[in-house]
Steps between C-alpha positions, in 0.01 A plus 500: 500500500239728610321717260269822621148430520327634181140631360234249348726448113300669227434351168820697384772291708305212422589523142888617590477156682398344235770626233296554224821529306599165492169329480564483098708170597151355583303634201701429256558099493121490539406727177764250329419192614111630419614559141672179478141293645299749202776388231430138568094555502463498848457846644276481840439844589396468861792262578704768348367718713558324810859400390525855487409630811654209717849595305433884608398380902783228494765785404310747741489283763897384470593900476289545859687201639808610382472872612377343906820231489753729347421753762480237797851404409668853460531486133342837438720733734660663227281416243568732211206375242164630518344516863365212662215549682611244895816679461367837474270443782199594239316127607558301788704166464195236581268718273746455172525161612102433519512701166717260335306185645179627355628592155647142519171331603318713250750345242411157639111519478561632158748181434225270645196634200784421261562120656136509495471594106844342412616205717703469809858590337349841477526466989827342477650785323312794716632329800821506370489821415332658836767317696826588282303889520562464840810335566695704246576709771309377819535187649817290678686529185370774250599395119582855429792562788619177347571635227203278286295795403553553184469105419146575697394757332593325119322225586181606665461835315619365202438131466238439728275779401543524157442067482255456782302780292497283198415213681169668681377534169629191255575264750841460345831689441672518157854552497427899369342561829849372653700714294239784541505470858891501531474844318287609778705361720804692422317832472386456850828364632702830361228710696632305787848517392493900529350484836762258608771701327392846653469346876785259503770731754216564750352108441861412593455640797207336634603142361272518233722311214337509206645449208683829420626483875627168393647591186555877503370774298711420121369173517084620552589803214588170312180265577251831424656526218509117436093487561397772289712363187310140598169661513574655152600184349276227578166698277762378201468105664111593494498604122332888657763775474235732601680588854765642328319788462533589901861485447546875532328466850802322647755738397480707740478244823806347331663851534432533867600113605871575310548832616302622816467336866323530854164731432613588114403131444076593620355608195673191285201271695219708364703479218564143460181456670336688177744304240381172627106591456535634154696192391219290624214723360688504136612073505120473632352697220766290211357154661141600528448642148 
């Protein structure tokens, strides 16, 4: 599909590229799984750091890769979420897709100073994580038109980050950073879940099934719902009722999954997006002090 031939990007589409919306779902398992490594007396802050910013170019990179193979298979005709910048014609196709393959090997030279500082475990999971960035929706059979994405997503934003951050720093995982990190993980599945929700008529389309193709919208209202309540209850298996306090924040994204569609459904991924940080900032704070 052809796309007109467009100016040198400025910094400004660079960052629409890069979502900053939804790049909470890679902060926040890091700040918690950083708290959980300082809890147990073994807080490193420059492999902290470097967790960090390999979550950040992981996520970037799988949000480039995603916006160059959604567009390559016709998934963003009638897109009605926020512009995206191959489908718009603001950036060529191969330049998002060299984008996305530097942001990824940034993430890996970042993952190889932490197998460097922290063992080789610390490779096997960047790998993994680079090549499920790219294959969620790239690839001969992309996890997310599957309908595995939000599985992905729990796991790798949730589990993965929040555990692999503990382990970069203690060299071991204790069962909090398990529950901790399927907190996260349900936080940053329901920002997937509204995405999924919102696009599901126009994904049908296109043969993109994900999971609210699959099951139809009362059943995604149902798992948002489902994720936030399971995000708010496993601080109480953790003994640190602190993220109760961000409650209020997800009143209103619940308002919008049960009672809006199509483009209504935008702002409840800043939203959710915001709900999930906060969570992490105030369960960080109760497990660091």
């Amino acid at each position: 599909m052809p796309v007109p031939s467009s100016p040198r990007p400025s910094l400004s589409v660079w960052l629409q590229a890069a979502r900053p919306r939804t790049l909470a779902a890679s902060v926040a398992p890091v700040l918690v799984g950083t708290a959980i490594a300082a809890q147990i007396g073994a807080l490193r802050p420059v492999v902290a750091l470097l967790a960090l910013f390999s979550s950040l170019f992981i996520q970037i990179g799988t949000n480039l890769a995603n916006d160059y193979s959604d567009f390559k298979r016709g998934a963003d005709v009638e897109r009605v979420g926020p512009q995206r910048v191959t489908q718009s014609g603001l950036v060529e196709p191969a330049a998002v897709k060299r984008a996305a393959w530097l942001a990824f090997g940034i993430a890996m030279a970042l993952g190889l100073a932490l197998t460097l500082l922290s063992g080789w475990p610390l490779l096997v999971v960047g790998v993994l994580s680079i090549a499920s960035g790219w294959l969620y929706t790239g690839g001969p059979w992309p996890l997310g038109y599957h309908g595995l994405g939000d599985l992905w997503v729990f796991v790798f934003f949730g589990l993965v980050a929040t555990c692999g951050t503990v382990y970069a720093q203690a060299l071991v995982v204790p069962q909090q950073a398990w529950l901790a990190g399927a907190a996260m993980g349900a936080l940053a599945t329901a920002i997937l879940v509204v995405n999924n929700l919102r696009d599901r008529i126009t994904d049908a389309k296109v043969g993109k099934n994900t999971l609210a193709v699959k099951a139809g919208a009362r059943f995604t209202q149902i798992e948002y719902v489902a994720l936030v309540i399971c995000a708010f209850a496993l601080p109480f298996a953790l003994g640190r009722p602190w993220p109760l306090l961000a409650l209020p924040l997800a009143v209103r994204p619940l308002q919008r999954v049960l009672r809006s569609d199509g483009a209504a459904l935008n702002p409840a991924l800043g939203e959710t997006a915001r709900l999930q940080l906060v969570f992490a900032v105030l369960l960080a704070v109760e497990l660091w002090r």
